[in-house]
Residue, then its C-alpha position, 0 to 999 in steps of 0.5 A: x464532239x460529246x458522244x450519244x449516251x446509249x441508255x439501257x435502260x430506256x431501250x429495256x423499257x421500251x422492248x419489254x413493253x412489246x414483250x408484255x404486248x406478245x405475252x398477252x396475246x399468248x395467253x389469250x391462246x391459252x398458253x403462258x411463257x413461263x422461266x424456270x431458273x436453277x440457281x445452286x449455292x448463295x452468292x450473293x451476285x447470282x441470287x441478286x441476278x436471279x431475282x432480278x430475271x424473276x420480277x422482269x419476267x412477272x412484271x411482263x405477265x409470263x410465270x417465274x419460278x427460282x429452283x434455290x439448291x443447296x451448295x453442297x448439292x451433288x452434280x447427280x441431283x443438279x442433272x435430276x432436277x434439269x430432267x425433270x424441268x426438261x420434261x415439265x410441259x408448263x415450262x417453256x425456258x430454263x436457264x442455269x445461273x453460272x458460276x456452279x460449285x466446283x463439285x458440278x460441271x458447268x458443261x455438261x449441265x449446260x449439255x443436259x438443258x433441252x436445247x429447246x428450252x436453253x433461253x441462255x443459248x450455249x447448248x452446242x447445238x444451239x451455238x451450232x445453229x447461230x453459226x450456220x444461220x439457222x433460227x435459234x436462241x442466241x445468248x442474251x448478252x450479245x442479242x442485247x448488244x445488237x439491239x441497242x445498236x439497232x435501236x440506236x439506228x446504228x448502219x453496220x453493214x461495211x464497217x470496221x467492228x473489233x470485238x474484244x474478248x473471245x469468250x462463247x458468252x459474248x466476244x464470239x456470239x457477237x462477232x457472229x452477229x456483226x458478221x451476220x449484219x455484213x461489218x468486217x469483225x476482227x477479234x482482240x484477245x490476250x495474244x493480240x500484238x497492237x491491239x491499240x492499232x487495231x481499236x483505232x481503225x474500228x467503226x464499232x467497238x465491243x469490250x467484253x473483257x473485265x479489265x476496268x479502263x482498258x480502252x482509252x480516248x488515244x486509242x479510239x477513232x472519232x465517230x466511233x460506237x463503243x459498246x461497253x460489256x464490262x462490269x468489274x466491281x471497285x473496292x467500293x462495290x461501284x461496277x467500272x466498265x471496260x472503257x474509260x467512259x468520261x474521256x472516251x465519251x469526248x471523241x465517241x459518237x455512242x456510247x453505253x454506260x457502266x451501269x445501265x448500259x448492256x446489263x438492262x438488255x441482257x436480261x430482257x433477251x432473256x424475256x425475249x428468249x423464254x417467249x420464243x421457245x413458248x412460241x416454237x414448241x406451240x408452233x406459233x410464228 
């Protein structure tokens, strides 16, 4: 058995052409999703990150603005300027670019977001909402993930699913997500004995760790779906992925790539995001 690559990046593709199809018949209403990111200090990862979701978000027809702050910006003048986003009737999504400089609290600036307008889905109350089944926006990566298994017309309901990592970003979103699509999710972390054990029963399995290689061909059952979230950089910059993909591709049914596997996906949720709050605070279905 060689496993059905899961490509990304044709899915993006494909998923974002609706996107530009709903943006249009938006502003032909008069109204253009527009995404505001804030983006504090000069990593080089963030600003290539961030660059990135401005010219998917123009390339689709919605207006994207970078608000670039200083590194040495006070937590004060960060909360300032998500006010006064916050209040700007023109924007219709805001999503701060993690890591902060560490004079500037990641929480309570996530807290400070309009859950409205909180495209990345971790203000409490929206994260509240996902787990009482309410409408609300769900962080993008795990939104991604459920669509590729979607798209690559994976049945869920009754199976076996491990997540692992427990983190807000993906591990416990996701697991929602799945329970929400009736598979039975068991959460693999640190603390896990076995975990091996565990990984060889699933159906469906889902790494968001950062750790490269970390599930092998010996502990995956055949038929498997791997959903490969890691993205660890080598020493030559080339990302690995948590799943070591050339053997574990052998006894895999699916399987996403490391790069152009989830990451494609991630970004184009937050397209998907910036729409649905346009739509929302325009009372449009």
């Amino acid at each position: 058995m060689v496993a059905k690559l899961l490509d990304g990046k044709q899915i993006a593709k494909d998923y974002r052409q609706g996107l530009k199809d709903q943006v249009e018949v938006l502003k032909s209403k008069g109204y253009t999703p527009k995404l505001s990111v804030i983006l504090v200090g000069n990593d080089g990862a963030s600003q290539s990150y961030v660059r990135s979701k401005k010219k998917a978000a123009e390339k689709i027809g919605m207006i994207s603005e970078i608000v670039h702050l200083s590194e040495d910006t006070s937590e004060e003048d960060v909360l300032s300027e998500l006010e006064r986003l916050n209040n700007d009737d023109s924007v219709s999504g805001i999503l701060v670019q993690v890591p902060l400089p560490k004079q500037v609290s990641e929480q309570k600036v996530l807290e400070a977001i309009n859950p409205e307008k909180d495209v990345d889905g971790f203000h409490p109350s929206n994260i509240g909402k996902l787990y009482i089944d309410e409408q609300t926006f769900v962080p993008c990566t795990p939104l991604g993930i459920m669509e590729i298994l979607k798209h690559a017309d994976i049945d869920i309901e009754g199976k076996n699913a491990v997540v692992i990592g427990r983190s807000h970003i993906v591990g416990q979103p996701v697991s929602k997500l799945l329970l929400q699509q009736n598979a039975t999710v068991t959460i693999l972390h640190s603390r896990s004995k076995d975990m091996a054990s565990f990984i060889k029963e699933a159906d469906i399995v889902v790494s968001a760790v950062g750790k490269p290689e970390l599930v092998t061909k010996d502990m995956v059952k055949e038929g498997a779906v791997i959903i490969d979230v890691g993205n660890t950089p080598d020493e030559n910059g080339k990302l690995k992925g948590d799943v070591a993909f050339d053997e574990v591709k052998e006894v895999a049914s699916a399987i996403t790539p490391v790069p152009g596997g989830v990451g494609p996906l991630t970004i184009t949720m937050v397209l998907n995001n910036t729409l649905l709050a346009e739509k929302m605070r325009r009372g449009i279905e």
